[in-house]
N, C-alpha and C positions, 0 to 999 in steps of 0.2 A: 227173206225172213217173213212169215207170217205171223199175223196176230193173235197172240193165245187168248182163250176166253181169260178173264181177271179169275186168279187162285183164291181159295178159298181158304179164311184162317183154320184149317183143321190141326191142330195141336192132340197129343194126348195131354188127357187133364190133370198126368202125376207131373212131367214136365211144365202145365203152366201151375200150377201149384206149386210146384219148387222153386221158383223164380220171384213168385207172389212173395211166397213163405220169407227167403233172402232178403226181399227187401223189408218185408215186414219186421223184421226181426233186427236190421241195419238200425230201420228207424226208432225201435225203443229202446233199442241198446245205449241210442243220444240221447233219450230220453223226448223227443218229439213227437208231437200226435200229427194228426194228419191236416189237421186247420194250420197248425204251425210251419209244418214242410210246404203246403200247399200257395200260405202267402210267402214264403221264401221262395218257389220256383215260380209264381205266377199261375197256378194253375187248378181248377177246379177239385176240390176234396174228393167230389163222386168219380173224376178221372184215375187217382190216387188209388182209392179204393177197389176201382174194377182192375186194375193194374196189380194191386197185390192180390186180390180175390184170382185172379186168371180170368177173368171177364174181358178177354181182346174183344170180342165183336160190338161190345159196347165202345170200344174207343177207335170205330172205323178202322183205315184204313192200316197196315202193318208199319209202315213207315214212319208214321207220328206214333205207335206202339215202343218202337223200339227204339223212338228220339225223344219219348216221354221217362223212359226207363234210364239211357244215358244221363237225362238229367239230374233224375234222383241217384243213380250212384256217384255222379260228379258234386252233389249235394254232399252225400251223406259221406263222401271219402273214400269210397269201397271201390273195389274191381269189380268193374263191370262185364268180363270175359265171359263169366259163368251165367251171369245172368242173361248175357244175351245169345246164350246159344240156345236158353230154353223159350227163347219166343219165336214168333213164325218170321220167317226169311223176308231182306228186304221185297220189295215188289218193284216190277220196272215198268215206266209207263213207254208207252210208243210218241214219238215228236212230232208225229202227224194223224193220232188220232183225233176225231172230232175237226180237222181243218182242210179247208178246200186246196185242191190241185195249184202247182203255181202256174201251170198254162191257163188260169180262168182268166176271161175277157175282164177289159177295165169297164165300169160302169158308166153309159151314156148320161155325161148330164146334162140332159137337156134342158132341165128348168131353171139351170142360172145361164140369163142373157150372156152373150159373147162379144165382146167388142170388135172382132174381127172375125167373118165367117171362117167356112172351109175354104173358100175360094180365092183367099186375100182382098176379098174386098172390103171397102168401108164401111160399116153399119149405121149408117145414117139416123136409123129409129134410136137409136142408144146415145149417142152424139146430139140429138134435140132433146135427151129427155131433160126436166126440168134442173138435178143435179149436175148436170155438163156444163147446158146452156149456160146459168148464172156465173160458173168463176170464168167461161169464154170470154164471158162478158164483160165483164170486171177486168180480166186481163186485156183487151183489145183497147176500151177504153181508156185507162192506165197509159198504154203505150202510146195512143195516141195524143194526149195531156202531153206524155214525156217529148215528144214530137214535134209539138210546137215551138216554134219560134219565139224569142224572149220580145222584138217590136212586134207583134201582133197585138193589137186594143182589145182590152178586157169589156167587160160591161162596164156601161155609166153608172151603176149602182156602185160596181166595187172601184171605178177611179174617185167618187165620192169620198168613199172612207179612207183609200190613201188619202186623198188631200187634207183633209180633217186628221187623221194621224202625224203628216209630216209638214204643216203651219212653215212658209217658208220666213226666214231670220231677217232682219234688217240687216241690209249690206252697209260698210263704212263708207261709201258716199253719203248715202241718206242722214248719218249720225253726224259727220263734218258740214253738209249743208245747213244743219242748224246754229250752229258751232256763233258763225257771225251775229246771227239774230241776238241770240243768248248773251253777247258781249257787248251789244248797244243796247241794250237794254241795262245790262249793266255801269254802262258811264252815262244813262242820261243823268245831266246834270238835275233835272229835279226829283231825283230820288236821291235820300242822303246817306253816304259811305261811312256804315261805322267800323266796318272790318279791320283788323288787323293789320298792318302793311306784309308780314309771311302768310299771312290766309288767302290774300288778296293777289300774291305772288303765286301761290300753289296752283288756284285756281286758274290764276291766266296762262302760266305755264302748261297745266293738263290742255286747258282747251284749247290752246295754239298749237301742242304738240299733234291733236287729232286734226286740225284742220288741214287743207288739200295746201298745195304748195300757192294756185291762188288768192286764197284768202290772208296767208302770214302777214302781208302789208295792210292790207285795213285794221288784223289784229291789232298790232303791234303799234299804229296811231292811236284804236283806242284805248290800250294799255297805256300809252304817253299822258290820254286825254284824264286815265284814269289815277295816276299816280302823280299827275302833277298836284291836282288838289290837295292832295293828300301830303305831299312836302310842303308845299310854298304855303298851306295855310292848316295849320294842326292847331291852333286857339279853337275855330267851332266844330271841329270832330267831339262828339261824346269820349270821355272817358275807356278807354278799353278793358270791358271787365274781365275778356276771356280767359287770362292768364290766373288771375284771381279767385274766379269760380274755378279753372280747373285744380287749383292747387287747393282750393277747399272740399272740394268733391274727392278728389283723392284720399283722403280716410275713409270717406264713407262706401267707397268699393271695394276697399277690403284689400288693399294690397300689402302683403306681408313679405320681406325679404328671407328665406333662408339658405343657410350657408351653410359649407360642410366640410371640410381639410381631409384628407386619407393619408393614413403612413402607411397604407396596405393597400391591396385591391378587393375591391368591395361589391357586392352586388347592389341593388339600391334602388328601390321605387318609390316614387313621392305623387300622390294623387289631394288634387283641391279639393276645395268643396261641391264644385261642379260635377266631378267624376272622370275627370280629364285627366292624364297621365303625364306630368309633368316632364318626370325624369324616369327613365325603366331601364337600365344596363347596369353593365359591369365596370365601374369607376379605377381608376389606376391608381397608384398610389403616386402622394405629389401633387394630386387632379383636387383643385378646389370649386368646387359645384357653388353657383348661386344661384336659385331660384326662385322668380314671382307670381304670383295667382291668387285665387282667392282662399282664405282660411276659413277653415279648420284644415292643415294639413293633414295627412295619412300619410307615418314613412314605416318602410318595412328595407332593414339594413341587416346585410350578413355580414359576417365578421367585423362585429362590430368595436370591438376593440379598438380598432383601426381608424376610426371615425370621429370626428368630433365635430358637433351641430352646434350652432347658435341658429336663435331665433330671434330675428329684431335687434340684434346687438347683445341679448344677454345667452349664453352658454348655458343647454340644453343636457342635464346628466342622463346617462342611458345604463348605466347599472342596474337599477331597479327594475327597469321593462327590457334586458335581456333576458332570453331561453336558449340555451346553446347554444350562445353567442351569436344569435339574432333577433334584435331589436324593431318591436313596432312601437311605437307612437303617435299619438296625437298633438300636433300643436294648433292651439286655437289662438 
């Protein structure tokens, strides 16, 4: 098959007039002008217009003629049959006009380096250049770090800062070899024992229980040395006030008893004044909670119906500060 020169739209001009005419005559039958049809199909007014005038050679090519035309009778509703038998025939193009043969040679590209010649051999120049070199390098060194052995001595700079990071602890030898000192020091007789006889026990008890099995027999004489005084002669011990002061100091720390009965099971959180969470769970029913710390308490109780609070001994009503049937308050 050879190539025809490209056809030329030769029409007679009663048939493109009559074609023109149909559509011209489609369109104001709708009552449409040609701005109107024009932004409906997307396409220039002066296209429209040379398409009803019979002005093909204005609108190139026969093909977009006669796929400009289907659109306006698919527009306007009409059969397009007639109309397009008065415009010029499609055109066909050729599939390898304007494109080179498929035997043409692949293009030499020589100007992008190759990491591997023709020859398979290694290209050494491309392998030094400077984007190689760096992550070779990076990765060789890497693996050699990885490589090493874990006893191998670091620098003296960096076993500096471990030691200064990890301060080694006092071992319990060192803590029980003081342990005796600390106890004769304790029964010399000219220093005078006001303690407590249970303070006095606590004490000796802790530091004898740290001492090595060694030392338990010197403890435990000066423990004898130190509690005899303390029986056989209690006229010139001072008074002991410790009991005293602590049960007067006791109001002033704020300890407040609360308490809470369940005939249900209850959710229940009670925070002090510290901010510390006293009580945080799900309570049983039966389960009588008592808790101490310091006031102002915070309780937040679900189903509280089920609950009954005292504070200090007097009964805490919670009607008032329920919300569907969970109760917070403050007790101060």
């Amino acid at each position: 098959m050879t190539d025809s020169a490209p056809l030329n739209l030769v029409m007679p001009d009663a048939g493109a007039r009559h074609a023109g005419e149909l559509l011209r005559r489609a369109r104001e039958a709708q009552g449409l002008t040609l701005d109107h049809l024009a932004t409906q199909i997307k396409v220039s007014p002066l296209k429209l217009e040379a398409l009803e005038q019979g002005r093909y050679d204005s609108l190139g090519d026969s093909n977009f003629t006669r796929a400009l035309a289907m659109t306006v009778c698919r527009t306007l509703r009409i059969d397009a049959t007639e109309i397009l038998s008065g415009l010029p025939a499609a055109r066909l193009h050729s599939l390898n006009q304007g494109k080179s043969p498929i035997n043409a040679p692949f293009r030499d590209h020589g100007s992008v380096p190759a990491l591997f010649d023709r020859g398979h051999r290694l290209n050494l120049k491309v392998l030094l250049a400077p984007q190689w070199l760096v992550p070779l390098g990076l990765l060789v060194a890497a693996a050699i770090i990885y490589a090493l052995p874990d006893r191998l001595a670091w620098p003296s700079w960096m076993g500096d800062a471990d030691s200064h990071a990890e301060a080694p602890m006092p071992s319990l030898d060192e803590d029980t070899a003081l342990a005796p000192s600390s106890i004769q020091v304790a029964a010399d007789p000219a220093v005078p024992v006001a303690l407590p006889e249970s303070a006095s026990a606590v004490g000796l008890a802790e530091s004898t229980s740290m001492a090595p099995a060694s030392a338990v027999a010197p403890a435990s004489v000066v423990a004898s040395e130190v509690l005899t005084p303390a029986v056989t002669q209690p006229a010139p011990l001072l008074p002991s006030p410790a009991p005293s002061a602590v049960a007067m100091a006791a109001p002033t720390v704020g300890v407040a008893p609360v308490r809470m009965v369940l005939t249900d099971n209850s959710w229940i959180e009670v925070v002090d004044a510290s901010g510390s969470k006293l009580f945080s769970r799900i309570a049983r029913a039966g389960e009588a909670v008592e808790l101490q710390g310091l006031a102002p308490f915070r309780l937040r109780i679900g189903n509280a119906s089920a609950v009954q609070v005292s504070f200090k001994g007097q009964p805490v009503p919670l009607t008032d500060v329920t919300r569907n049937n969970t109760a917070r308050v403050e007790l101060k």
